[in-house]
RODO-2510 file (C-alpha; in nm, 4 decimals, decimal comma):
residues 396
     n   res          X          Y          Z
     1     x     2,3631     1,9914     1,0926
     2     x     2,1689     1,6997     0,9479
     3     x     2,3422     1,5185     0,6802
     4     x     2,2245     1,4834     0,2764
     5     x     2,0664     1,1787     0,3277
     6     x     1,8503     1,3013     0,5327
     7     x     1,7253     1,5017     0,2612
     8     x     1,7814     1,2948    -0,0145
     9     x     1,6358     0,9679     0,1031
    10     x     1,2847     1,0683     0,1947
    11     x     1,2834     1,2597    -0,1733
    12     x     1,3541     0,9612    -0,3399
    13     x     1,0696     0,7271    -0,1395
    14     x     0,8346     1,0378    -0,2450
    15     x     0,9156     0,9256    -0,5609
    16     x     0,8597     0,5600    -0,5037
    17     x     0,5206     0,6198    -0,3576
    18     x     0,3912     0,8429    -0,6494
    19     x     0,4813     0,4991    -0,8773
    20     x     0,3396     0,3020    -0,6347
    21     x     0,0074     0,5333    -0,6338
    22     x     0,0079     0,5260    -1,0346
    23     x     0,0466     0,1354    -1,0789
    24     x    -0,2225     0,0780    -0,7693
    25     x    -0,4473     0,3311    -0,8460
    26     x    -0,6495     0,0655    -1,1311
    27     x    -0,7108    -0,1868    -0,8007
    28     x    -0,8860     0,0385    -0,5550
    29     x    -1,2311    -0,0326    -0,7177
    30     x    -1,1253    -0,3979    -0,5884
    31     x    -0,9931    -0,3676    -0,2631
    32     x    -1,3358    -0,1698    -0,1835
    33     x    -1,5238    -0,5144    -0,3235
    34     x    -1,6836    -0,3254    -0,6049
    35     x    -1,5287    -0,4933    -0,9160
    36     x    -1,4327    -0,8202    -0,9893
    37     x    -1,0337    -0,9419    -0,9982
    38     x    -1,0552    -0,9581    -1,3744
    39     x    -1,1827    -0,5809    -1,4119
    40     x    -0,9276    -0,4115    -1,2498
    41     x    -0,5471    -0,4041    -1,4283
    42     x    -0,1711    -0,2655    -1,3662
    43     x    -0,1994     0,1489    -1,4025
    44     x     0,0278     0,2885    -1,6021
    45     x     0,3590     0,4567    -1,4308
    46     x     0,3846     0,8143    -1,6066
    47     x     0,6881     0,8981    -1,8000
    48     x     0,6573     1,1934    -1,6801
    49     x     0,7183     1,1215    -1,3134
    50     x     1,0258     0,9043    -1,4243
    51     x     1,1706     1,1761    -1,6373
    52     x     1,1694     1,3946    -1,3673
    53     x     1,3205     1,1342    -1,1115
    54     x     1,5749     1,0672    -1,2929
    55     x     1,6842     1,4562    -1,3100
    56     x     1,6066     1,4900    -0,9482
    57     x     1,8858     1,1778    -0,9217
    58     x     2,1423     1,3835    -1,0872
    59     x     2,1007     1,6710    -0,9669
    60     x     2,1341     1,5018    -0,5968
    61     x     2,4491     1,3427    -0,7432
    62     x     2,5690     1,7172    -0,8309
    63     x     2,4613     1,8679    -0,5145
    64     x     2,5457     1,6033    -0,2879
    65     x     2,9311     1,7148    -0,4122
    66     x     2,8361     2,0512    -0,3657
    67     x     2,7271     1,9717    -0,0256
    68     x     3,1014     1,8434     0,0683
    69     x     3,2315     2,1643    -0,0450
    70     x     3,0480     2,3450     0,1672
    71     x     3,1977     2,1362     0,4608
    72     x     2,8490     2,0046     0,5319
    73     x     2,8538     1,6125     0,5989
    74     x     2,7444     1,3687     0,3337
    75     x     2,8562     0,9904     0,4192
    76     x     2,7746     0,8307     0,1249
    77     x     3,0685     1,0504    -0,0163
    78     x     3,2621     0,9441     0,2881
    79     x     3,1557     0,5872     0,3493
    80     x     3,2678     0,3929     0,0161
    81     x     3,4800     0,1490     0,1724
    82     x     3,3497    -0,1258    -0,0005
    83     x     3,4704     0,0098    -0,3335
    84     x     3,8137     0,0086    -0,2128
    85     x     3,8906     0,3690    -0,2614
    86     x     3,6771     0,4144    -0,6214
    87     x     3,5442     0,7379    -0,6811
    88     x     3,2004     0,7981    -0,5515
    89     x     3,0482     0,9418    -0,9025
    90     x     3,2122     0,5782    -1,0367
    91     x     3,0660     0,3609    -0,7691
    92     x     2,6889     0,5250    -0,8614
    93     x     2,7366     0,4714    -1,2281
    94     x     2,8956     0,1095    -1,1969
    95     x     2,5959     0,0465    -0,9307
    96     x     2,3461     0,2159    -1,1304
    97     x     2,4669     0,0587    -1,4739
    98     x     2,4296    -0,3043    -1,3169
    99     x     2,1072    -0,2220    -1,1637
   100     x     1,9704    -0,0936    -1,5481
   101     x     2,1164    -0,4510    -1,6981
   102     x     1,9166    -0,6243    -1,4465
   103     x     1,6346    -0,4898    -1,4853
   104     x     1,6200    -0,5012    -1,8159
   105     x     1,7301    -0,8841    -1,8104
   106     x     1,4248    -0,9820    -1,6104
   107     x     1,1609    -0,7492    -1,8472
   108     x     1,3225    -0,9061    -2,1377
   109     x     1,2554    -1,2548    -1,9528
   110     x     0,9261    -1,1173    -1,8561
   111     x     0,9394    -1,0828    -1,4849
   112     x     0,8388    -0,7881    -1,4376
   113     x     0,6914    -0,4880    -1,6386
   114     x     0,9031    -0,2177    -1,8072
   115     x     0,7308     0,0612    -1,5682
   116     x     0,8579    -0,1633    -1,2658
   117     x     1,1772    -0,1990    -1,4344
   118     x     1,2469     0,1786    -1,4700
   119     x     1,1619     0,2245    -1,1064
   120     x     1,3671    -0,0374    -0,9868
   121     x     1,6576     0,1235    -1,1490
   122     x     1,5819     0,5007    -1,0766
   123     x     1,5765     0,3669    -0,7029
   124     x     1,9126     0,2123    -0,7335
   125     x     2,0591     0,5152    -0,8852
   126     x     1,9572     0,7730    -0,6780
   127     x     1,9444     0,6121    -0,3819
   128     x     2,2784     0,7029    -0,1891
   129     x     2,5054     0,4172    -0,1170
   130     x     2,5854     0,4659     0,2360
   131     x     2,2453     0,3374     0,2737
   132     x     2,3883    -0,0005     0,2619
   133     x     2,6111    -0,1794     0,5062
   134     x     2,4931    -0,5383     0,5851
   135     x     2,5830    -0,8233     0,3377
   136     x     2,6623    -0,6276    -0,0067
   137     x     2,7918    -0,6470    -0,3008
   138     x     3,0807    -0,4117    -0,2925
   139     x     3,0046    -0,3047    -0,6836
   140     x     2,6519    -0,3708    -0,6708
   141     x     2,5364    -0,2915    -0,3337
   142     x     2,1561    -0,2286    -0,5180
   143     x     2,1382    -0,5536    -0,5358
   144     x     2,0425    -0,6394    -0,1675
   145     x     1,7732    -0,3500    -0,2657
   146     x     1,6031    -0,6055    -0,5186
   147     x     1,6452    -0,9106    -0,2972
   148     x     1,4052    -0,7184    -0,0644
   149     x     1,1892    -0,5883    -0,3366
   150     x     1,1055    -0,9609    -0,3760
   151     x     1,1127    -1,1005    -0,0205
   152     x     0,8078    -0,7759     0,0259
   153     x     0,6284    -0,9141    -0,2917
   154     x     0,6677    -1,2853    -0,1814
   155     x     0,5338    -1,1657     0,1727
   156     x     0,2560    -1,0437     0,0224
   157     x     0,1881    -1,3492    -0,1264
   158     x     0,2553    -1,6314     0,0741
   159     x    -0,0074    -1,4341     0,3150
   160     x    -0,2697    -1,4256     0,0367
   161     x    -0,2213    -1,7942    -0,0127
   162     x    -0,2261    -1,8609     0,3628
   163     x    -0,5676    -1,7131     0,3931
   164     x    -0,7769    -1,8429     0,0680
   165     x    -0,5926    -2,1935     0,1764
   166     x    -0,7574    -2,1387     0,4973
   167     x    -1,0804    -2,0031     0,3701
   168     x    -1,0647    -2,3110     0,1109
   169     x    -0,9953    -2,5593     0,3708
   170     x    -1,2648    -2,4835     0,5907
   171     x    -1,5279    -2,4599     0,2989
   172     x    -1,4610    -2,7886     0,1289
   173     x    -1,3397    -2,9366     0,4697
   174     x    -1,0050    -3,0307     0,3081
   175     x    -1,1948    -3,2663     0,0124
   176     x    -1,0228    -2,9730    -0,2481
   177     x    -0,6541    -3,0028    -0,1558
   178     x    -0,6835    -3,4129    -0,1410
   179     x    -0,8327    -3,3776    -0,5259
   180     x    -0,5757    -3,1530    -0,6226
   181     x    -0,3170    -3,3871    -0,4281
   182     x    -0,4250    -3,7488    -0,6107
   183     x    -0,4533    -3,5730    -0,9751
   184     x    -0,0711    -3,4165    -0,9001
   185     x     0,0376    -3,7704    -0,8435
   186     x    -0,1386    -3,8659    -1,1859
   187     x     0,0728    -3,5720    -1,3525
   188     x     0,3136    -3,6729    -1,2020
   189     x     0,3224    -4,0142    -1,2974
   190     x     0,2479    -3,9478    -1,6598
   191     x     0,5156    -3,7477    -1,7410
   192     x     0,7898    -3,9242    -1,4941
   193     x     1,0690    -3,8631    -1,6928
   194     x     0,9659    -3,4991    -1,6855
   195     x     1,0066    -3,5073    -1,3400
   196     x     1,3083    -3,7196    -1,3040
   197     x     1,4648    -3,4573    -1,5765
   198     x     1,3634    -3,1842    -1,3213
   199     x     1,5104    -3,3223    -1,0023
   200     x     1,8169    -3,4130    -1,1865
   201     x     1,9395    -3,0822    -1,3228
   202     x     1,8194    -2,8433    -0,9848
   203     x     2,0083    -3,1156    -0,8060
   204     x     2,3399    -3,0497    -1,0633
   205     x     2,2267    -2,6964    -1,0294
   206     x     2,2803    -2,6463    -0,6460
   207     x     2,5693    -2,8780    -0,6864
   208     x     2,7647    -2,6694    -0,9035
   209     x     2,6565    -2,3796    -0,7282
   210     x     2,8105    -2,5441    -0,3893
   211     x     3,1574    -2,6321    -0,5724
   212     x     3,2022    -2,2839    -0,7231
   213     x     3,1622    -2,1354    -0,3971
   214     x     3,3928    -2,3595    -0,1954
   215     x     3,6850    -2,3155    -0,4693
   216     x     3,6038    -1,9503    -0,5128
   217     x     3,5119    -1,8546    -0,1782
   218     x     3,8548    -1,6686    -0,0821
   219     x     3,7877    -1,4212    -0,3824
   220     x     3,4288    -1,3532    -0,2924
   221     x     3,4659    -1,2658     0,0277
   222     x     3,6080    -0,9514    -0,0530
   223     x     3,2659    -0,8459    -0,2406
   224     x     3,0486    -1,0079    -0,0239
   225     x     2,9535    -1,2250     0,2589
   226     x     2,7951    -1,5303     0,0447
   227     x     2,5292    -1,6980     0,2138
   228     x     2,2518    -1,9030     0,0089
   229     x     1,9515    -1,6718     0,0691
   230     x     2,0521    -1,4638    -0,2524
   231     x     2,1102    -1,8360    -0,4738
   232     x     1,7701    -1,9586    -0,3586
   233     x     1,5685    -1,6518    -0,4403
   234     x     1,7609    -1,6340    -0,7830
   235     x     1,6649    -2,0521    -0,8455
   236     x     1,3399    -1,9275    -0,7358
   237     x     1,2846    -1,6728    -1,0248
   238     x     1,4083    -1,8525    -1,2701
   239     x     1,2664    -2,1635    -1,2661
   240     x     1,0472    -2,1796    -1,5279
   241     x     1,3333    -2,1169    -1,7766
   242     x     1,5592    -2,3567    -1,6233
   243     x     1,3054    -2,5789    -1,6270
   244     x     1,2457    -2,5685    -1,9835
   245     x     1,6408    -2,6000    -2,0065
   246     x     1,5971    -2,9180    -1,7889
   247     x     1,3718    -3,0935    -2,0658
   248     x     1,7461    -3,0407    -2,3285
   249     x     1,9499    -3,3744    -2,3312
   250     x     2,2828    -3,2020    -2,3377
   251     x     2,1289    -2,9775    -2,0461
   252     x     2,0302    -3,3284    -1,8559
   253     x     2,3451    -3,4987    -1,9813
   254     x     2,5740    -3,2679    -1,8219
   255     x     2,3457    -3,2951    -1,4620
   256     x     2,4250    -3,6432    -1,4293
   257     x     2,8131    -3,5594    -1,5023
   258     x     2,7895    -3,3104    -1,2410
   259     x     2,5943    -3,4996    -0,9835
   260     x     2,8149    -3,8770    -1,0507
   261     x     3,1255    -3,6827    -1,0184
   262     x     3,0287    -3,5337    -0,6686
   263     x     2,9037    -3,8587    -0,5674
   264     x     3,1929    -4,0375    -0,6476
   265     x     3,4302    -3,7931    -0,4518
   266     x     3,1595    -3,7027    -0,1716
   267     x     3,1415    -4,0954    -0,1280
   268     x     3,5084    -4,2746    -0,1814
   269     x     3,7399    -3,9648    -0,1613
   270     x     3,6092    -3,7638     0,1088
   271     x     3,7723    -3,9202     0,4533
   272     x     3,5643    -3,6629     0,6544
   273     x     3,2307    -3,7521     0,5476
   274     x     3,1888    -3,3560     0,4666
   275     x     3,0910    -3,3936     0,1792
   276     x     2,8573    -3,6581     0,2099
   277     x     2,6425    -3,4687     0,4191
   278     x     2,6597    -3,1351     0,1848
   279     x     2,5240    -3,3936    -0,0541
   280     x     2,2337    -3,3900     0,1875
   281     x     2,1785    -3,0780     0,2342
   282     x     2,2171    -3,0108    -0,1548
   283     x     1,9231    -3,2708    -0,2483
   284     x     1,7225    -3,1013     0,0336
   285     x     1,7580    -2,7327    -0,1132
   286     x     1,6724    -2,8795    -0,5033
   287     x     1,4005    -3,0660    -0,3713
   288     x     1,2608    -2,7780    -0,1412
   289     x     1,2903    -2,5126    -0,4245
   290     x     1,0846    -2,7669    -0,6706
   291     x     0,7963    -2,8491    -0,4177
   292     x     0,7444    -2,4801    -0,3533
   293     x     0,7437    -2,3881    -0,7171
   294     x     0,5349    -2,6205    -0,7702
   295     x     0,3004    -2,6022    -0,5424
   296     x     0,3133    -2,2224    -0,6132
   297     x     0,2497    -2,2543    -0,9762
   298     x    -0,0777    -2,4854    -0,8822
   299     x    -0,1603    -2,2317    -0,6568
   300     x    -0,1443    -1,9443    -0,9228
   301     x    -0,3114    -2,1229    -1,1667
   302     x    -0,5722    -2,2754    -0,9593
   303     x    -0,6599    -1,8402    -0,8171
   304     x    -0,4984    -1,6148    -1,0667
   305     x    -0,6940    -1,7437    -1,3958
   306     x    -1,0855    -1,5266    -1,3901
   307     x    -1,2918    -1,6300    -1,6804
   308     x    -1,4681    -1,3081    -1,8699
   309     x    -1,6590    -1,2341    -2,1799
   310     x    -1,4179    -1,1461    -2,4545
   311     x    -1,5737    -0,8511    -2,4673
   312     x    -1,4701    -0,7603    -2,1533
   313     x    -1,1135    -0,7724    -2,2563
   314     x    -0,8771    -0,4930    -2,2458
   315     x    -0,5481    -0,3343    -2,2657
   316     x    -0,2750    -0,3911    -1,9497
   317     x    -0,4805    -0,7499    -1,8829
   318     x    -0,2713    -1,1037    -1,8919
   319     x    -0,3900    -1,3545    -2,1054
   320     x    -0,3789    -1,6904    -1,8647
   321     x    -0,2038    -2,0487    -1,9478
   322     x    -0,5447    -2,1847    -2,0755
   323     x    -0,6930    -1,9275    -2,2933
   324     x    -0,2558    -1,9535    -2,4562
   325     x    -0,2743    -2,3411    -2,4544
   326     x    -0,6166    -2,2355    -2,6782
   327     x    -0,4794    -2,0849    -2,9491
   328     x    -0,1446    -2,2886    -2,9453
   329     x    -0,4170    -2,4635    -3,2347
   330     x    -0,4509    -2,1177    -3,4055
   331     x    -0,0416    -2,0467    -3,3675
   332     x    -0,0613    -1,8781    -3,7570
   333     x    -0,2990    -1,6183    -3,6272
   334     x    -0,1591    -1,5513    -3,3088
   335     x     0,1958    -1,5335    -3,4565
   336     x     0,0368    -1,2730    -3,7069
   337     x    -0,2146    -1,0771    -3,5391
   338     x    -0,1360    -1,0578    -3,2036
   339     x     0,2551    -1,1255    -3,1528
   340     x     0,4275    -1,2172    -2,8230
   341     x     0,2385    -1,0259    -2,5272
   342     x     0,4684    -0,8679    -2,2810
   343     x     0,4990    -0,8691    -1,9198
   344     x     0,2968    -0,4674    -1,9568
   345     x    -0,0043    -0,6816    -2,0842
   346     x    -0,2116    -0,6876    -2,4161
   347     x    -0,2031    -0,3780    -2,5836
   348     x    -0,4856    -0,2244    -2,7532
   349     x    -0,4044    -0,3560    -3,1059
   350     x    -0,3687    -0,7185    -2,9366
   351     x    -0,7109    -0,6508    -2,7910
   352     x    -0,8722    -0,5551    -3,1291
   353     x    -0,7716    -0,8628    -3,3113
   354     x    -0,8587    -1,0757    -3,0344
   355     x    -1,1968    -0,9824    -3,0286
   356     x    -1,2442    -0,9150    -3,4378
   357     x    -1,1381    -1,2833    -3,4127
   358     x    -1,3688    -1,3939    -3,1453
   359     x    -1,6826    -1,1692    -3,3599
   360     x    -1,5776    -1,4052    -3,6388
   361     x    -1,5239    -1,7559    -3,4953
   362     x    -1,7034    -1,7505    -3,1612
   363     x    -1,8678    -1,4745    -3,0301
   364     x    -2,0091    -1,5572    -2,7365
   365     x    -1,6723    -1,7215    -2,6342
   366     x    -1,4763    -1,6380    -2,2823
   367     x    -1,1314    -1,5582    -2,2253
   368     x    -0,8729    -1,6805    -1,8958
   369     x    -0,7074    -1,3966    -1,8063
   370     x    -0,4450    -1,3671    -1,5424
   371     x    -0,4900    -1,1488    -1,2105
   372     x    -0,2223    -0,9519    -1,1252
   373     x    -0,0728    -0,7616    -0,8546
   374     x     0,0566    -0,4278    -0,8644
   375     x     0,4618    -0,4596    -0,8612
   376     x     0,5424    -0,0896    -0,7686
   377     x     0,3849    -0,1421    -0,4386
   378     x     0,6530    -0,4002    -0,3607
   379     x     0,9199    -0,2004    -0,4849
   380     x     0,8901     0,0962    -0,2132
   381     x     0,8258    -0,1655     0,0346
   382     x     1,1554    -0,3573    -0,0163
   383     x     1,3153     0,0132    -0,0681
   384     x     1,1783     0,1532     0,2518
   385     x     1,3565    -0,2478     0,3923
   386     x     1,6472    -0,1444     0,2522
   387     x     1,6857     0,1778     0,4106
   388     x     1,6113     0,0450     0,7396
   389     x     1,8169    -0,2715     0,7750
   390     x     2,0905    -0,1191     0,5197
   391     x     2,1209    -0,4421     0,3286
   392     x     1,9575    -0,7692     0,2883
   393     x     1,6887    -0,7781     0,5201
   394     x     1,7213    -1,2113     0,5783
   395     x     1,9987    -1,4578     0,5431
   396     x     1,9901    -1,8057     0,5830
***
């Protein structure tokens, strides 16, 4: 007799793939070379399909009981250990609730798109929990589900940037990245306290991070085996706000408390030297995570910004840091007429006053939009992870 999830599971990655299919859909035209980057946008998820996953969800909730009663075998009724004896139908909703916040957090902080959102938290809600057994969190197991969502989507590009660094290299026989190198270092040196404000707080940052773990580390491991994969990914995502927080002098204040207070124990109180060398290894993990991001953020900026007509503008596309910095001049207009543009893209009133104003001021002007890559895809990719390894896929 097979068991629900054998059922259930490949339902709810039929459901995954029909997003997938809807938010990819727009990009075939440039995968087969026939349109530029800048042509093709995000499709649009159907409400529809959603709708109806989320009633397939709980009416798999409803059967799945229905299932027991029947004597047939369904472990993820059986297998909630990690909840410490909470009912099942609790440990989905708690799971499922957390899942919702979260996504919602990172659309409201414009991570993601509020079709990717929905998906991300239809898959954490009707996927069953016994799917998960390596490193989890025992009330939000889901959550080693959108680790891997991201580790599939960073995949995806670290081996884009591989090849057109490759491609790059070989055309310009390295003469690019040594340009790009010497002007970083003029940046660099022009805003130095921006930097030094930078290094200072991720350093606090991972310091803190390191402290609440040691002193809090007896009560965590009863939710979850703690390892830094999850705190770098997180750091990862959220730099750009951090960063901004960085630049506050309360923010920076309180990052040289933090960091002169370690020192001072890590070097004069510390007979074992422990903590001298977690010092180390802390400076090692801020400075890695700020390289990366910014060498990342070059990277995207440098291959994601096309230049088009603005007539060629339309709805779902992301305006890019140069055509913004543009009409940071114009910030009466934009604040008027076209609003804050979310992570979905412009919408087709945003598109209408952009161009009425480009008809009236400069019509022959061009516009830096953003490329961007179809989310969904990722998110059956780190489900179909999930389901495999039945947790996080990588620790470190």
């Amino acid at each position: 007799m097979p068991t629900f999830e054998t059922i259930l599971i490949p339902l709810v990655l039929l459901f995954a793939a029909a997003a997938a299919w809807g938010d990819l859909k727009p990009m075939l035209p440039y995968v087969l070379g026939r349109t530029g980057y800048a042509g093709a946008a995000h499709g649009r998820i159907p409400n529809s399909l959603l709708k109806a996953w989320l009633l397939f969800g709980v009416l798999a909730l409803l059967v799945g009981y229905g299932w027991v009663a029947m004597g047939w075998p369904y472990p993820a009724i059986e297998r909630i250990e990690f909840t410490e004896g909470l009912h099942y139908g609790a440990a989905v909703a708690i799971n499922a609730g957390l899942s919702f916040a979260l996504a919602v957090t990172l659309w409201e902080l414009g991570l993601w798109a509020a079709g990717d959102a929905k998906v991300f938290a239809l898959l954490a809600f009707s996927l069953p929990l016994s799917v998960y057994s390596n490193n989890y969190l025992s009330y939000f197991p889901s959550f080693a589900l959108f680790f891997n969502i991201f580790v599939a989507m960073f995949v995806v590009l670290l081996t884009e940037f591989t090849i057109q660094t490759a491609i790059v290299a070989k055309r310009t026989r390295g003469s690019f990245f040594w340009e790009k190198f010497k002007s970083g270092l003029v940046k660099v040196s022009e805003n130095k306290m921006v930097a030094l404000k930078l290094v200072v707080f991720f350093l606090a940052l991972f310091t803190f991070v390191r402290i609440g773990r040691h002193f809090v580390r007896f009560g965590l491991e009863q939710f979850m085996e703690m390892n830094k994969t999850i705190i770098y990914v997180l750091l990862f995502m959220m730099f750009r706000p951090l960063m901004r927080l960085a630049q506050k002098p309360w923010a920076f204040a309180g990052a040289l408390a933090v960091i002169g207070g370690y020192a001072i124990y890590a070097f004069f109180f510390d007979p074992t030297g422990e903590a001298m060398w977690e010092f180390v290894n802390i400076g090692w993990m801020a400075g890695s995570i700020i390289i990366f991001r910014l060498v990342y953020d070059a990277y995207l900026k440098a291959t994601d910004e096309v230049e088009i007509p603005n007539s060629d503008l339309r709805r779902g596309m992301i305006l890019g840091d140069t055509t913004m910095k543009k009409f940071e001049e114009r910030k009466q207009f934009f604040k008027e007429k076209v609003g804050s543009v979310a992570p979905d893209g412009l919408s087709a009133d945003q598109v209408e006053a952009l161009k009425e104003w480009f008809l009236e001021n400069n019509a022959e002007g061009t516009v830096f939009v953003a490329r961007t890559i179809p989310f969904a895809p990722s998110l059956l990719v780190g489900a179909l992870i999930t389901v495999i390894v039945e947790g996080l896929v990588v620790v470190f």
